[in-house]
C-alpha positions as CSV (number, residue, x, y, z in Angstrom):
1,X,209.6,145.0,103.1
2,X,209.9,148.9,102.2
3,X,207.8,149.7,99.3
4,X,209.6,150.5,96.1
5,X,209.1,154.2,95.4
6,X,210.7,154.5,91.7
7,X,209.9,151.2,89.2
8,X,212.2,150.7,86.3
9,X,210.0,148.7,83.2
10,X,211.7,148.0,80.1
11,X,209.8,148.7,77.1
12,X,210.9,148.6,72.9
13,X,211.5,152.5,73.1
14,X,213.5,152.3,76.1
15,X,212.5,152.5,79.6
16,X,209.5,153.7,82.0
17,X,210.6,155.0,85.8
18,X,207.1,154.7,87.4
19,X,207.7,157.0,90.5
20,X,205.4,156.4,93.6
21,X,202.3,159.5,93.6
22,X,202.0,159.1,97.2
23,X,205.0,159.1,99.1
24,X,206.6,162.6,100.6
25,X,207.9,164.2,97.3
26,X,211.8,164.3,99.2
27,X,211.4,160.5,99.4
28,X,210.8,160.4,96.0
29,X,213.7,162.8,95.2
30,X,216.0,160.3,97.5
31,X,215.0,157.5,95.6
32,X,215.4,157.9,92.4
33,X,219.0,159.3,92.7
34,X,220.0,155.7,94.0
35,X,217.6,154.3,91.0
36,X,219.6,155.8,88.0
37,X,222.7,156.0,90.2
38,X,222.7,151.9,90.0
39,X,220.7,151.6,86.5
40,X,224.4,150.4,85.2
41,X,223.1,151.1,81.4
42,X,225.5,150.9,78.4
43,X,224.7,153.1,75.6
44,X,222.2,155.8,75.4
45,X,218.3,155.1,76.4
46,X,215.3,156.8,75.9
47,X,213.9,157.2,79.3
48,X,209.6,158.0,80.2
49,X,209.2,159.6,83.7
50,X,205.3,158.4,84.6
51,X,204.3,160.7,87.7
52,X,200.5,158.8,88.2
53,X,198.6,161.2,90.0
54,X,200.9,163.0,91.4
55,X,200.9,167.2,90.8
56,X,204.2,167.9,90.3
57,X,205.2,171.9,89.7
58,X,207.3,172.8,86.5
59,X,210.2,173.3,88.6
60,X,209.8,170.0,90.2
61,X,209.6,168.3,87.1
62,X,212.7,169.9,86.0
63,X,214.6,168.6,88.8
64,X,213.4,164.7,88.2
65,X,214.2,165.4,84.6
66,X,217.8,166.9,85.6
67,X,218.1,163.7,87.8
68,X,217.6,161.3,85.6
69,X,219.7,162.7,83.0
70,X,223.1,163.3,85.0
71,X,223.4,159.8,84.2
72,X,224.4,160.6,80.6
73,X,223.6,157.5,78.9
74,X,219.6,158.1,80.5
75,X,217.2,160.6,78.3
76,X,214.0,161.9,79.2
77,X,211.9,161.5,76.2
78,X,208.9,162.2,77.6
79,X,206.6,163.1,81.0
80,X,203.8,161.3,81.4
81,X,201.4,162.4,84.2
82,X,197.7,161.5,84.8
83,X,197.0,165.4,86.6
84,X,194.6,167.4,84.3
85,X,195.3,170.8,83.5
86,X,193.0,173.5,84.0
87,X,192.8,173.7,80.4
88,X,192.1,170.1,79.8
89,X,189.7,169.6,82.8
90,X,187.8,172.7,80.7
91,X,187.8,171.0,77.7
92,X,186.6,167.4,78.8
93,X,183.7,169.7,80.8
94,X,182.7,170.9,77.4
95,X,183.0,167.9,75.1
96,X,180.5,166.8,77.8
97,X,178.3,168.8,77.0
98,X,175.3,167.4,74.6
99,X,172.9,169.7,72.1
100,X,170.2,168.6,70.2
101,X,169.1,169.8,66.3
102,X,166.0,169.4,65.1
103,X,165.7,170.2,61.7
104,X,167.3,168.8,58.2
105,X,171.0,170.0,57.9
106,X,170.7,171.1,54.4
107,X,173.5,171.6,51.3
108,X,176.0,174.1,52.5
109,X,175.0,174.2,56.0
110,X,177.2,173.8,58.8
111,X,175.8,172.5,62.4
112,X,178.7,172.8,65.0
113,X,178.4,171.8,69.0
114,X,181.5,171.7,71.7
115,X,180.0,168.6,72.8
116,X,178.1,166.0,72.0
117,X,175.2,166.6,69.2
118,X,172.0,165.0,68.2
119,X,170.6,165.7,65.0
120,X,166.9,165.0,64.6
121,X,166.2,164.5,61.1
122,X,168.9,164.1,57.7
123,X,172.2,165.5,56.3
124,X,171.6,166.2,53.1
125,X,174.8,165.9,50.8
126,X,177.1,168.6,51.4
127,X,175.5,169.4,54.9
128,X,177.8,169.1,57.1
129,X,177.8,168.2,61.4
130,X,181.1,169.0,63.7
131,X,181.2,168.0,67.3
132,X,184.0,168.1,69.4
133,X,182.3,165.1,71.1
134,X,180.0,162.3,69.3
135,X,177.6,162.5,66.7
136,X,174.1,160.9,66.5
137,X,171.8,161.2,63.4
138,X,168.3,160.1,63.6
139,X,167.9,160.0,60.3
140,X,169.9,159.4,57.2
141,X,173.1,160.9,56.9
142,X,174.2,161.7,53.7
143,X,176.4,164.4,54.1
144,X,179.4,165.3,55.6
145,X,180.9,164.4,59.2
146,X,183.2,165.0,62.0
147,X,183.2,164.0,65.3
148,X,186.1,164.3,67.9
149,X,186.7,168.0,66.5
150,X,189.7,168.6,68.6
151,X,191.4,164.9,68.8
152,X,189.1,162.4,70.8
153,X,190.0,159.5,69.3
154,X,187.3,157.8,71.8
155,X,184.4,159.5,69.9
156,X,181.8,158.0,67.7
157,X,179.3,158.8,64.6
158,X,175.7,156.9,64.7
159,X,173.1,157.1,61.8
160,X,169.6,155.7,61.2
161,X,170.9,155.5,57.8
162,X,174.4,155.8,57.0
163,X,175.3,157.1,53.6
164,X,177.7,160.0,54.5
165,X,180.6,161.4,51.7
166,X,183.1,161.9,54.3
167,X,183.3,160.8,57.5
168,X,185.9,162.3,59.8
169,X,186.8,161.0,63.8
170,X,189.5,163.0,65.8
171,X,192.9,163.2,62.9
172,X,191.2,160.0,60.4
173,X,189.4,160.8,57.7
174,X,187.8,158.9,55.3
175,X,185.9,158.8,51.9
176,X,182.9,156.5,51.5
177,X,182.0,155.4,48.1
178,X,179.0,154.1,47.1
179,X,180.3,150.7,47.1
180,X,181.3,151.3,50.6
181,X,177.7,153.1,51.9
182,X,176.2,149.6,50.5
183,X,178.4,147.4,52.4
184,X,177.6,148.8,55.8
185,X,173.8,149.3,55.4
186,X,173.1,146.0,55.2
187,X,171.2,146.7,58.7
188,X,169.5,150.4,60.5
189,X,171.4,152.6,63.0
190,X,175.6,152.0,62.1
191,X,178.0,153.5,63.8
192,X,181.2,154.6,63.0
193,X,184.4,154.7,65.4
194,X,188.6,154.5,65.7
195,X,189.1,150.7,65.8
196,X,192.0,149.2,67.8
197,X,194.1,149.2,64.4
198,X,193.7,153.2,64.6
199,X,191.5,153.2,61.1
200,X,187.9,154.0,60.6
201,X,185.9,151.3,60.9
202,X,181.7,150.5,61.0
203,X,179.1,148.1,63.1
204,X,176.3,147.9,64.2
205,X,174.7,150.2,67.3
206,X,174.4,147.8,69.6
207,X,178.5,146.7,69.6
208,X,179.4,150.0,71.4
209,X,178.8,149.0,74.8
210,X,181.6,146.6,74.0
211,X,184.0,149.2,72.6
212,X,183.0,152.2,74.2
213,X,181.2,151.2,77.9
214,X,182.2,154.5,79.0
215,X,179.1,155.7,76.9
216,X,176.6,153.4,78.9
217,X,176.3,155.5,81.9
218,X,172.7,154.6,82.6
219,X,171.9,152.6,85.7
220,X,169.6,149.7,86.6
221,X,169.0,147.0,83.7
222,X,170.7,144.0,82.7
């Protein structure tokens, strides 16, 4: 049986056209005229081109986009590609990155790493950390924090003692009152991440390998 080299999924948006990332790029081309040629849609539909892993030039992806959309009831809403841009693979490099502070972050201070940071000691109120990666605080945090500077919703805030003002992860922010700083310190080292709901939310330390096992990349162990 020939392998399919252009998918068609349905989705609540509209469509997905998952195109093959390792076939000849011509075969590709060939395919998914016939695809969109036979799609035999009524009404206009919001279409996503997903090109995996393959490296597609701007021009190229003009030509899948003009494809797809001299069917006129198909639109190309969006690209979606898995290839990292120089800029991107740069950025990634750097939020993985780690520094370390040693010190208290004191009222008015501001302690800022690309990466990851560790603070060794307390945030006083109105001290405040920023990390384009995640934050850990041995100590008590009391002030101010933001991790996932630039958008990484994947990033995470850990304290000894968590009784932080504001706590910030990628776009979410959120106030904690004093009601609040009681309800999660009900036990030491509380972390703070994007639940699947896309709010705030707090456990304890030791539920991260669960929600983030990217971070365990120790080996050996059970």
């Amino acid at each position: 049986m020939k392998k399919q080299l252009v998918n068609m999924k349905g989705t609540k948006d509209g469509f997905v056209l998952r195109l093959d990332d390792q076939c000849a790029y011509v075969d590709l081309v060939e395919e998914l005229k016939k695809k969109v040629s036979e799609s035999g849609i009524d009404g206009k539909v919001n279409v996503q081109l997903d090109l995996g892993y393959r490296y597609c030039s701007e021009e190229q992806i003009n030509e899948l986009i003009k494809i797809v959309q001299e069917t006129e009831q198909l639109i190309v809403s969006k690209v979606q590609s898995e290839v990292l841009t120089i800029q991107e693979s740069n950025q990634k490099m750097i939020e993985s990155q780690q520094d370390t502070y040693i010190g208290v972050v004191r009222s008015g201070q501001i302690v800022r790493s690309a990466g990851d940071i560790i603070v060794v000691g307390n945030v006083n109120p109105n001290g405040r950390v920023e990390a384009g990666g995640n934050v850990y605080v041995l100590g008590r945090l009391k002030g101010i924090v933001h991790a996932g500077l630039h958008g990484n919703k994947e990033a995470i805030i850990a304290a000894s003692r968590f009784e932080a003002t504001h706590i910030m992860i990628a776009d979410q922010v959120q106030a904690m009152s004093d009601e609040h700083v009681k309800a999660i310190n009900h036990a030491e080292m509380t972390c703070a991440f994007i639940g699947y709901d896309g709010r705030i939310t707090y456990d304890q330390i030791h539920v991260l390998k669960n929600i983030r096992p990217l971070l365990n990349v120790s080996k050996g162990g059970s």
